[in-house]
N, C-alpha and C positions, 0 to 999 in steps of 0.2 A: 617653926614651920620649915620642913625641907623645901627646897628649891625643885621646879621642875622647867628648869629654862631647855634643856639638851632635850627634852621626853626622851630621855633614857637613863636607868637606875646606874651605871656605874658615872658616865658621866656628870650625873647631878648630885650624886656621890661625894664629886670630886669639891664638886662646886659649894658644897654645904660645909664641908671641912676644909678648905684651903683656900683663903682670901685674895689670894693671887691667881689662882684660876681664875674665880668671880672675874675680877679686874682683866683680866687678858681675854675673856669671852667678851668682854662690852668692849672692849677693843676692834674686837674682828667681826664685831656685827655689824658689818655696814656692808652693803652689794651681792651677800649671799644669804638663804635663807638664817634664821634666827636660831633656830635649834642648833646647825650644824655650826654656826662660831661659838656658843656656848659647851656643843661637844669636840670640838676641837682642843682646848688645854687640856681633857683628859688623853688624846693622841699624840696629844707631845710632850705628854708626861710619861707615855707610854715608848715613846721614840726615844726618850731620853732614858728611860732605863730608873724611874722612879716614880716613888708615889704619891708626890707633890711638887709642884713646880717651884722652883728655888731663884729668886729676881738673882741673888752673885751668882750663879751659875748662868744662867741666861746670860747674863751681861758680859761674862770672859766668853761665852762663848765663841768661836770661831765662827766669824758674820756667813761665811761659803759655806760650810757644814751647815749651820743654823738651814740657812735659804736650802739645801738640798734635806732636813727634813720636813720643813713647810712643802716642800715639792714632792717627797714621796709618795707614791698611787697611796690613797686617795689625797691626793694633799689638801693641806690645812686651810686652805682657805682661796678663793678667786683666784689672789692677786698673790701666789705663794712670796715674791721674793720682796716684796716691798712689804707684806704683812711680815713676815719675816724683822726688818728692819725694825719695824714701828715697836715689835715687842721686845725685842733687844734693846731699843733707846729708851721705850718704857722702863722696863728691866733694872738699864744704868741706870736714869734717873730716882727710882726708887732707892736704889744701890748708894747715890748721891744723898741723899734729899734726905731718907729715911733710915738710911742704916740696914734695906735691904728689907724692913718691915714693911708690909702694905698696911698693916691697920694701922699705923702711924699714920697715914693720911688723915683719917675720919677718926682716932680714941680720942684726942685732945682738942678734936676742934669744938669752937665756945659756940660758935651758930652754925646756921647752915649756908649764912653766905662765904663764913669763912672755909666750910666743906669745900661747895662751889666753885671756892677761887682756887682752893688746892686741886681739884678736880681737874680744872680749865688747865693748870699748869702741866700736866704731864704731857708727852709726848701723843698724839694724837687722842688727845680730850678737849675738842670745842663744847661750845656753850652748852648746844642741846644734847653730846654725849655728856658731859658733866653733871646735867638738869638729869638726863633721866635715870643715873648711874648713883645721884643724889635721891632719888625716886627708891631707886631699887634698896638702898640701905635701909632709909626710911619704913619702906611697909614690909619687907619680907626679912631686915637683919636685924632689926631693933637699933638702928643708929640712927638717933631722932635728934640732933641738937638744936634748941632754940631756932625757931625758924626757918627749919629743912622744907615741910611744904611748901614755902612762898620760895625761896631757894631753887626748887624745882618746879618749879612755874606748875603751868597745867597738868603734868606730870604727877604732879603732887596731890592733886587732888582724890579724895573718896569716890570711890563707886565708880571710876572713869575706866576705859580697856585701851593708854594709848599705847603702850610701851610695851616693853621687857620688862618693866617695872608692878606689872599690872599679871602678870602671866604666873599663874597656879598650876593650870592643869590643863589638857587638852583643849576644854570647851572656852576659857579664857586665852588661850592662844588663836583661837579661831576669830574672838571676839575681836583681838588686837590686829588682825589682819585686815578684817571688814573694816575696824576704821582706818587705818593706813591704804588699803584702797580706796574710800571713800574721798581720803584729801588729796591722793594720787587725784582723781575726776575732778574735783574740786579745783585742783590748780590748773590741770591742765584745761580745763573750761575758762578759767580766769584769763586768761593767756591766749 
């Protein structure tokens, strides 16, 4: 199944062929819409002057360079200079951890709590980005290990619209929106 998280062909492109994009899109999805952090690794793959993003590359990168192309019109994201940072530390750690492989993360792991806990451990991956990033291997990459569903809690579930995990194509993007504002109301009534 190709991916359509970006709803745009060259970005989701990017994203079906190179496991480090995936990873650095669920990164920068937080506080600006969902499309434009899943199309943003193809802009900074395109700033960088290649056709896949490279964690040792990223991680020698020069932190001030780095943060001025996150800030080039249109930049990359909200919060250019700190998302900046997050993908660089990501980047090393991978560099560290993995040998610079992202699917080292998720080829060997024996369940999906042990995904989880790899997940939890990078550099801006808490619980629920882990859960739903563990979601997203599961139904759209084929990386199912022993107990990924329950791993990814609700997320995980058949037939559900919560996530990024859940998102095909326009009309499921739409879907996952109505429920994220649904618990936006939700909470803030609670409250």
């Amino acid at each position: 199944m190709s991916l359509s998280l970006a709803q745009d062909a060259d970005a989701d492109a990017l994203l079906d062929r190179d496991p480090l994009a995936l990873l650095v899109g669920m990164l920068l999805d937080q506080q600006i819409p969902m499309e434009r952090a899943f199309a943003a690794p193809a802009e900074l793959a395109r700033r960088l002057g290649c056709h896949a993003l490279d964690a040792r590359q990223i991680a020698g990168f020069d932190p001030d360079e780095l943060v001025e192309l996150f800030s080039r019109p249109p930049a990359l994201h909200r919060f250019p200079k700190s998302m900046a940072g997050r993908v660089q530390a990501l980047a090393a750690a991978l560099v560290d951890r993995y040998d610079g492989d992202v699917t080292a993360v998720w080829a060997d792991a024996g369940t999906g709590r042990e995904l989880l806990r790899r997940l939890g451990e990078l550099p801006g991956f808490g619980k629920q980005k882990a859960q739903i990033f563990v979601a997203l291997l599961g139904k759209q990459r084929g990386v199912t290990p022993e107990g990924w569903r329950e791993a990814a809690g609700g997320y995980g579930e058949v037939g559900v619209h919560r996530s990024v995990a859940d998102v095909v194509d326009g009309d499921s993007l739409s879907r996952v929106r109505q429920y994220k504002q649904q618990m936006k109301v939700a909470a803030k009534a609670a409250t």
